[in-house]
N, C-alpha and C positions, 0 to 999 in steps of 0.2 A: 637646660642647655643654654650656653650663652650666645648674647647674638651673633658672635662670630661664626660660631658652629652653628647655628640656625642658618645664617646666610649660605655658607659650604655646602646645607644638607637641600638646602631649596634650589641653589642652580646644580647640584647634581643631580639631580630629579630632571630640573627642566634641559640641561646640556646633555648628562652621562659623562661621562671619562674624558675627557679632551685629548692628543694626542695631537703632540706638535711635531714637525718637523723632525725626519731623524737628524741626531743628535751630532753634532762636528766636532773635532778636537778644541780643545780650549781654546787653541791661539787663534784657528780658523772663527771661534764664535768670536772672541773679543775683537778683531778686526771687522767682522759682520754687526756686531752690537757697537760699534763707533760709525761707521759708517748709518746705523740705522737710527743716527742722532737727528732731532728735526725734520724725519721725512719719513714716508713710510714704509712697510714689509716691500711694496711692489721696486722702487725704486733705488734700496736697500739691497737687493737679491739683484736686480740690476746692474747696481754696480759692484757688489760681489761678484756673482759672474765674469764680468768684464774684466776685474782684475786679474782673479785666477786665468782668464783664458790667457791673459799679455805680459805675464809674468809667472813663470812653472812653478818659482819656488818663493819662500815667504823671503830667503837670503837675497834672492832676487829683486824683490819689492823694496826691499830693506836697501839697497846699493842703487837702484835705478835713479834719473837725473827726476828729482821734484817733479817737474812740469809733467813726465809721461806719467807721473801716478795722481795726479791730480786729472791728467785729461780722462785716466781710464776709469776713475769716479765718478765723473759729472755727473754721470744720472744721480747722485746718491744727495745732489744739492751741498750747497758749504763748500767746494771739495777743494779750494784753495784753504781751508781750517782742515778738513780731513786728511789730505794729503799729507804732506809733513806732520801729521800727529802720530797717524799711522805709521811715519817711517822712523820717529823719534822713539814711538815705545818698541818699535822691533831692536833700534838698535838700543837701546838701555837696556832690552832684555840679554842681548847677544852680550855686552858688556857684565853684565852681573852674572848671570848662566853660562857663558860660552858658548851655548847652541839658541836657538829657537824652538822652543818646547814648554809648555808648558805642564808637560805632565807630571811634574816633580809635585804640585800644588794636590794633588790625588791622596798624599800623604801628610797635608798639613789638614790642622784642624779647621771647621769652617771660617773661624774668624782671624785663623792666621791668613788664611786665604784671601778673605776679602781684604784685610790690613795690606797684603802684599802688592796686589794689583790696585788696589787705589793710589798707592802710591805714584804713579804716575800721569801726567797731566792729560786730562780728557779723558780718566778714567775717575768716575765717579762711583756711589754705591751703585744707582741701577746697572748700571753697564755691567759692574764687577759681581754683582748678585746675580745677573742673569748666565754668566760662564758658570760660578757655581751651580745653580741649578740645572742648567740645562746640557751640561755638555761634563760637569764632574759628577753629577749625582748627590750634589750637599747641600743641606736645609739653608735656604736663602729667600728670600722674599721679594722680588724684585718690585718696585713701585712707580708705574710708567704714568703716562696723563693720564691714561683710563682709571688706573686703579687709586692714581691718587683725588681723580675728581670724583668717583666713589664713592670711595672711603670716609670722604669730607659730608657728601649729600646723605651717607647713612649713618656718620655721625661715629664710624668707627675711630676718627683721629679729632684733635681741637683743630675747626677751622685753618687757625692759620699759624700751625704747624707746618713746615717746610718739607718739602719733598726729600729731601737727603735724613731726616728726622724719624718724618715716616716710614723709613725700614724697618729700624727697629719696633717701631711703637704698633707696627701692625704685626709683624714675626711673632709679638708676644704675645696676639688674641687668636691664635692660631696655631694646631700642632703642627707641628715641623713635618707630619707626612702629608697633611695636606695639601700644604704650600703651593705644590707644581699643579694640582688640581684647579684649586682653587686663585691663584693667580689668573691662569688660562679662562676661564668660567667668568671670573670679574671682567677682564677684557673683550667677551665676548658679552656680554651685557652692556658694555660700554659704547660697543660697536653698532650693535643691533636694538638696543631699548633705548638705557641711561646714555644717551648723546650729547654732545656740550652745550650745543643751543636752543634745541625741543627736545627735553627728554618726552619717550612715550610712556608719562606714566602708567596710563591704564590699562599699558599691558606687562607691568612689571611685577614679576614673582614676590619682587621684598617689599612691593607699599606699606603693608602694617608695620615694617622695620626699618622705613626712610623715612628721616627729618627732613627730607627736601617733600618730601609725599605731601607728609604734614602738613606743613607750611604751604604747600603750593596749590592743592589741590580741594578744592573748592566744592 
């Protein structure tokens, strides 16, 4: 077994199944996954929320004066960057599609998908990998700070490989059913053990399979 799949088989033993969030339309996540840029879930749903309550429809968001979608963000941090980023890919989409919808992407292959949605500014791989997976149902790999300070401490990427790099480079030690598992599993290890400034090694399931262990642990 490789170590990728060793790591998958070790936090599903210690996690089980993870089980995120039910699942939003595309458009809904990609507006939740820009807003949940540099802040966190709590702050992110925050100002989701607040959007959706002051505004019924995404047409709505899309046409409103700048200022009120930026005030109904705040919590979400950035929201003079978020605001008009938000309002620039709704209407690019309205311009190229004629509706607001993204469910035409259901029918493309995944990497026409991701190709499609990056295209537009403040839409990166992670953002555009997490709609895939999470909200279309298609093998994507999202690589957030958890997963990519990880992935670096156990050695599954070359240090300083870049986060946008890393999608791919981890997709491919990894079978594409896994992904949504083990994505979720990584983060939650990142959260609860491997932390950014004391990891808790010695209570960590992969010591024998972290080069940070290694090295650090004495």
């Amino acid at each position: 077994m490789n170590k990728a799949l060793q790591i998958h088989e070790r936090l599903l033993k210690k996690y089980g199944q993870p089980v995120w969030r039910n699942p939003l339309p595309a458009l809904d996540e990609l507006i939740s996954t820009i807003l949940s840029q540099s802040t966190n879930d709590n702050n992110r749903d925050k100002a989701f929320d607040a959007l959706r309550a002051r505004f019924p429809t995404w047409e709505v968001v899309r046409d409103a004066k700048e200022s009120e979608v930026i005030e109904a963000i705040r919590p979400a941090g950035l929201a003079n960057q978020k605001g008009p980023r938000i309002q620039n890919v709704l209407r690019e989409i309205t311009q190229m599609r004629g509706e607001l919808s993204l469910d035409f992407l259901k029918d493309y292959s995944p990497e026409k998908a991701l190709d499609w949605l990056v295209q537009f500014k403040g839409v990166g791989p992670k953002t555009a990998s997490i709609v895939l997976l999470f909200s279309l149902g298609k093998p994507a790999f999202p690589v957030d700070t958890h997963v990519y300070r990880l992935s670096g401490r156990l050695g599954l990427r070359p240090k300083k490989m870049n986060a946008d790099k890393a999608h791919d480079h981890l997709a491919a030690q990894f079978p594409p059913e896994t992904y949504y598992t083990v994505h979720l599993n990584i983060i939650r290890l990142g959260r609860e053990i491997c932390k950014a400034r004391k990891p808790l090694c010695a209570e960590c399931p992969l010591q024998d399979l972290c080069l940070y262990c290694a090295e650090n642990m004495l």
